[in-house]
Backbone as CSV, one residue per row, in Angstrom:
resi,resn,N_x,N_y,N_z,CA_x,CA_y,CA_z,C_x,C_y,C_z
1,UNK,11.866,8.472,0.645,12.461,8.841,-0.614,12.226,7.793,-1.701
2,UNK,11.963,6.352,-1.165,11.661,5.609,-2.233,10.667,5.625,-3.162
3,UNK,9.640,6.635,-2.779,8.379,7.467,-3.701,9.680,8.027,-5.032
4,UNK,10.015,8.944,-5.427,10.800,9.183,-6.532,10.873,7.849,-7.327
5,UNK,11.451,6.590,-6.776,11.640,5.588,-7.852,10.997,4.659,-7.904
6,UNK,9.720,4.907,-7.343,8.376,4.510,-7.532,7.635,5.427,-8.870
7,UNK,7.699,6.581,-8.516,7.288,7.595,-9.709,8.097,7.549,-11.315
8,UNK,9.606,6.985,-11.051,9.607,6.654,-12.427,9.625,5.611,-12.934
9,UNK,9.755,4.478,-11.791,9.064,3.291,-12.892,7.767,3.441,-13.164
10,UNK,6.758,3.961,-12.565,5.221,4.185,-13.348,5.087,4.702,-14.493
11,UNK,6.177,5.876,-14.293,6.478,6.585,-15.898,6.837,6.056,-16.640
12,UNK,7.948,5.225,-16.541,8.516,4.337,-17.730,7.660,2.707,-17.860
13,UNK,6.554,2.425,-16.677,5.931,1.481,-17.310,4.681,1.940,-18.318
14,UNK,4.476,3.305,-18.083,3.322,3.249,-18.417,3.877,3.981,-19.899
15,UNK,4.511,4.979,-19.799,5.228,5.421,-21.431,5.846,4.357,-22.213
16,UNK,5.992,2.869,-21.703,6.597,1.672,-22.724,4.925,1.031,-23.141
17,UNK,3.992,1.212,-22.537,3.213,0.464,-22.586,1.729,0.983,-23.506
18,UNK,1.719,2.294,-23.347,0.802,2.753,-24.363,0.872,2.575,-25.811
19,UNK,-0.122,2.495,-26.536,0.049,2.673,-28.368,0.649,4.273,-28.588
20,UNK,1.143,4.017,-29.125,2.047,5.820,-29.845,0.815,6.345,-30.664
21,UNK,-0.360,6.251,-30.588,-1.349,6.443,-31.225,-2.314,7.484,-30.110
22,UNK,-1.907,7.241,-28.855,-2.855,7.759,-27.553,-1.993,8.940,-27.409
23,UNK,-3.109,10.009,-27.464,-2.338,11.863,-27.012,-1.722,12.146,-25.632
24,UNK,-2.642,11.353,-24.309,-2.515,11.902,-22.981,-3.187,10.445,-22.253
25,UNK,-2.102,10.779,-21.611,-2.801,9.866,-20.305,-3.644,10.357,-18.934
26,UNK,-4.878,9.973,-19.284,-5.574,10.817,-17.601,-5.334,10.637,-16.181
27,UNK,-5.159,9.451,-16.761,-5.123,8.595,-15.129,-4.922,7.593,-14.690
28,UNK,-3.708,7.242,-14.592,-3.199,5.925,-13.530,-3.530,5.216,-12.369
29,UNK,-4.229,4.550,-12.398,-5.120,3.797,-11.154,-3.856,2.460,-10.212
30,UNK,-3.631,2.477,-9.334,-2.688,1.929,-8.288,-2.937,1.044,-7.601
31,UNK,-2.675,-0.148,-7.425,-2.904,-0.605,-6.006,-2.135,-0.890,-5.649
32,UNK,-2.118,-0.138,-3.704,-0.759,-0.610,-3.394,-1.401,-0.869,-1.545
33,UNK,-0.282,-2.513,-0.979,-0.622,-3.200,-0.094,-0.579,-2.425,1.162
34,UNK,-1.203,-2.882,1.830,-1.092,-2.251,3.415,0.239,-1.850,3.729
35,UNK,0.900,-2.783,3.214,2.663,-2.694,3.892,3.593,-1.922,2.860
36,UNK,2.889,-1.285,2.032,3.458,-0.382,0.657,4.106,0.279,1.591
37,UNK,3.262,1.223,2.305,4.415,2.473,2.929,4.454,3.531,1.475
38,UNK,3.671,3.431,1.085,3.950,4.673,0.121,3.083,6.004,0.219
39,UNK,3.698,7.024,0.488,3.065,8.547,1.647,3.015,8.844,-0.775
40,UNK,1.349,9.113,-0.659,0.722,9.429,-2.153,0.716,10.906,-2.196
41,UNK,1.178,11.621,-1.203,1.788,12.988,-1.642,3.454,13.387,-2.200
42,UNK,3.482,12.734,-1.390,5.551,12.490,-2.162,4.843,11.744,-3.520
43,UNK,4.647,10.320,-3.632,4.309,10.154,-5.369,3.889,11.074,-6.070
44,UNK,2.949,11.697,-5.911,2.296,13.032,-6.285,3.110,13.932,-7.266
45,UNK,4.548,14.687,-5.981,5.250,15.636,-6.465,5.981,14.818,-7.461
46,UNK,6.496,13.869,-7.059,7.840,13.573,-7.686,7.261,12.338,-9.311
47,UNK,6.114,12.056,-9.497,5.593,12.062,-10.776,5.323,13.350,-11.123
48,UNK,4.594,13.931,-10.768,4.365,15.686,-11.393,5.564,16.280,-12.252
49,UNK,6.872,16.159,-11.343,7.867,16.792,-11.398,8.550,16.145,-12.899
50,UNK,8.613,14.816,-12.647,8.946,13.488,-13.964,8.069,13.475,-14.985
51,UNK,6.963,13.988,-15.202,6.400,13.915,-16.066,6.071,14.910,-17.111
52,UNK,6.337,16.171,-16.733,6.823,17.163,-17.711,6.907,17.134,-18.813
53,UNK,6.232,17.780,-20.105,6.763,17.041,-21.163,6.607,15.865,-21.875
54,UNK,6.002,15.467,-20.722,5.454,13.650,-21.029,4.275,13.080,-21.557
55,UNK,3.295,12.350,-22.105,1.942,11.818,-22.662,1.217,12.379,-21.266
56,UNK,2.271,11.397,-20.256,1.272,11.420,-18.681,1.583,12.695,-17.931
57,UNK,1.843,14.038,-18.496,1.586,14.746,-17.418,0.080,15.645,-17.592
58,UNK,0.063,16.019,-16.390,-1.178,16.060,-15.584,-2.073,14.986,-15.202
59,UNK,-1.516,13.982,-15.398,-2.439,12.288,-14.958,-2.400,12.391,-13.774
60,UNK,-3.421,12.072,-13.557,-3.611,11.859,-12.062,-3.517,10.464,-11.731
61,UNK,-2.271,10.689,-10.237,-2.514,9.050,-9.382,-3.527,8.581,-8.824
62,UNK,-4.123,7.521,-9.181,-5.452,7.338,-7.894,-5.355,5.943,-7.745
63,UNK,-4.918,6.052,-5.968,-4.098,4.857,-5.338,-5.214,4.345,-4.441
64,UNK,-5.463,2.863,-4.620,-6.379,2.173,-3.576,-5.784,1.489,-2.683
65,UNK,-6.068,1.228,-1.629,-4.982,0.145,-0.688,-5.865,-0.839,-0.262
66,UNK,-4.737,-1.580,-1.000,-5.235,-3.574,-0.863,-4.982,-3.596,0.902
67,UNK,-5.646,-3.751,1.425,-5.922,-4.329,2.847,-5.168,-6.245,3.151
68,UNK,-4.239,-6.045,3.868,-3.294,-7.679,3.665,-3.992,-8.742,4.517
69,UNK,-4.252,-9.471,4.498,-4.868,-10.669,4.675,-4.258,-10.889,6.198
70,UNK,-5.101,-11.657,7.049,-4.282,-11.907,8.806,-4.880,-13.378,8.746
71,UNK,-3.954,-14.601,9.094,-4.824,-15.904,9.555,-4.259,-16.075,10.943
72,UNK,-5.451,-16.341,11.531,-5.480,-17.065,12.969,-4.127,-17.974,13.026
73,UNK,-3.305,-18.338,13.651,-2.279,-19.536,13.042,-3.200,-20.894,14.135
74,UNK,-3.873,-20.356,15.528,-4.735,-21.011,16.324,-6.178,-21.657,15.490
75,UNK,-6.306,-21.030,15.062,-8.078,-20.919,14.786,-8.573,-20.968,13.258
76,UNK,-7.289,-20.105,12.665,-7.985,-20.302,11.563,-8.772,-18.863,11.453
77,UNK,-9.152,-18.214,11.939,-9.730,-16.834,11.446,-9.400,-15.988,10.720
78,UNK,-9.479,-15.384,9.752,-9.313,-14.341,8.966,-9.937,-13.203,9.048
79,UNK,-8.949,-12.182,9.266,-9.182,-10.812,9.123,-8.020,-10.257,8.628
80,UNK,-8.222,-8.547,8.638,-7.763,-8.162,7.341,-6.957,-6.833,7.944
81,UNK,-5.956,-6.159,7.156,-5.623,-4.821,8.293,-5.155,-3.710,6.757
82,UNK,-5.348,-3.078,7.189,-5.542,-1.831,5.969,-4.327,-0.763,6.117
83,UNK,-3.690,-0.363,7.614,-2.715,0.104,7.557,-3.315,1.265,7.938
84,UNK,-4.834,1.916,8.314,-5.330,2.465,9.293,-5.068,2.268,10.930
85,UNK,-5.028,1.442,11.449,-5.015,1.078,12.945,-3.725,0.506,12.941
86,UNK,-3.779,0.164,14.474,-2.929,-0.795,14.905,-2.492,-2.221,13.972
87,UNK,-1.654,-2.611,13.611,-1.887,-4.383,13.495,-1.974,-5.017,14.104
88,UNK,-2.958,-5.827,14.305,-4.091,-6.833,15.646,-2.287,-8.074,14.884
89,UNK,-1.654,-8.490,16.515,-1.155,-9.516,16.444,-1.523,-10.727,16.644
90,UNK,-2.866,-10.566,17.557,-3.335,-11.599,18.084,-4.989,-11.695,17.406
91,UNK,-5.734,-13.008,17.787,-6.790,-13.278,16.921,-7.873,-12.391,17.703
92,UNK,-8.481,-12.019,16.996,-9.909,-10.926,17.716,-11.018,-12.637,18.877
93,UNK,-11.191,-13.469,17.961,-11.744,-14.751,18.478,-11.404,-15.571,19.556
94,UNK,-9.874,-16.034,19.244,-9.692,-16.865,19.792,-7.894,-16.423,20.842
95,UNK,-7.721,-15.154,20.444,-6.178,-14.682,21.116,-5.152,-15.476,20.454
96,UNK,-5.178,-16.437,19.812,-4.096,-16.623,18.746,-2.888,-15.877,17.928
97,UNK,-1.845,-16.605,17.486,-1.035,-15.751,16.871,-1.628,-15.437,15.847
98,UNK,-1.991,-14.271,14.940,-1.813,-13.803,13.446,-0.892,-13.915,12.741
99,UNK,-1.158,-14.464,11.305,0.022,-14.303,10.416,-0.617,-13.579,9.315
100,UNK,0.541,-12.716,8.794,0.297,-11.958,7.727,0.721,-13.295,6.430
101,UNK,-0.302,-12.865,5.664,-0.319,-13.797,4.861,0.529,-12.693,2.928
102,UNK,0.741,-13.679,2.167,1.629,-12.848,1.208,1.118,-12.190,0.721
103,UNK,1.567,-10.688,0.419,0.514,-9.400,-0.500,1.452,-9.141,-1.636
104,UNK,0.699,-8.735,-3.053,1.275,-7.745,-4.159,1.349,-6.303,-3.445
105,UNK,2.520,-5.539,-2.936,2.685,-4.624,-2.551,2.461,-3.139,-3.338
106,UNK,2.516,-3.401,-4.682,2.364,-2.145,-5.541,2.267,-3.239,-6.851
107,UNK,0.913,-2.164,-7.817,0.902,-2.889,-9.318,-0.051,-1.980,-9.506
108,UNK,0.483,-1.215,-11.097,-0.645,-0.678,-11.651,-1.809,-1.287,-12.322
109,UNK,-3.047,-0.839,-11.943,-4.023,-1.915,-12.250,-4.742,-1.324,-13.511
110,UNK,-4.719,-0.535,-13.569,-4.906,0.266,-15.162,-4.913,1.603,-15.608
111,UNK,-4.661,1.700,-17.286,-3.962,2.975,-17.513,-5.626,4.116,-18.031
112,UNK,-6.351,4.956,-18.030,-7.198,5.611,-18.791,-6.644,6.851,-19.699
113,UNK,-6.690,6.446,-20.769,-5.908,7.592,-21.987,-6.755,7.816,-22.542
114,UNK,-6.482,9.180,-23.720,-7.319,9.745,-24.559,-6.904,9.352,-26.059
């Protein structure tokens, strides 16, 4: 459910942030971290639904996912986990612990208007 108040702070960052000069917004570009947890069909509806009426409706979301960083805490290796698979706890190299290292979890990375 936390998609809904994800969908209106995008709305209200992105409706504070345009020139009052721009007709429509096309498209909101996203990035959000492996560990977002954000299901981009719930964002979907519940901007759709919020935006009504709005510069940004019919904008489309288009969400990339930042892949979070893993260090060896043994070794030193770096690899990376996307939130496709499993999360590797241990080092692919050396069997070491992994640490997740710090991610920006969600940030709009730019607005395309008309």
């Amino acid at each position: 459910m936390h998609e809904a108040t994800i969908a209106e702070a995008i709305l209200s960052l992105v409706t504070c942030s345009i020139p009052e000069d721009v007709t429509k917004v096309r498209r909101i570009n996203l990035v959000v971290g492996a560990f977002g947890g954000v299901e981009k069909e719930s964002l979907d509806l519940y901007f759709n639904a919020l935006s009504q009426g709005t510069k940004t409706e019919g904008a489309v979301l288009a969400m990339t996912v930042k892949p979070a960083k893993l260090t060896c805490r043994s070794c030193g290796e770096i690899s990376f986990y996307d939130g496709r698979e499993k999360l590797r706890e241990t080092c692919l190299k050396c069997g070491g612990p992994n640490r997740v290292e710090k991610e920006k979890l969600f940030y709009i990375d730019n607005v395309e208007v008309i």
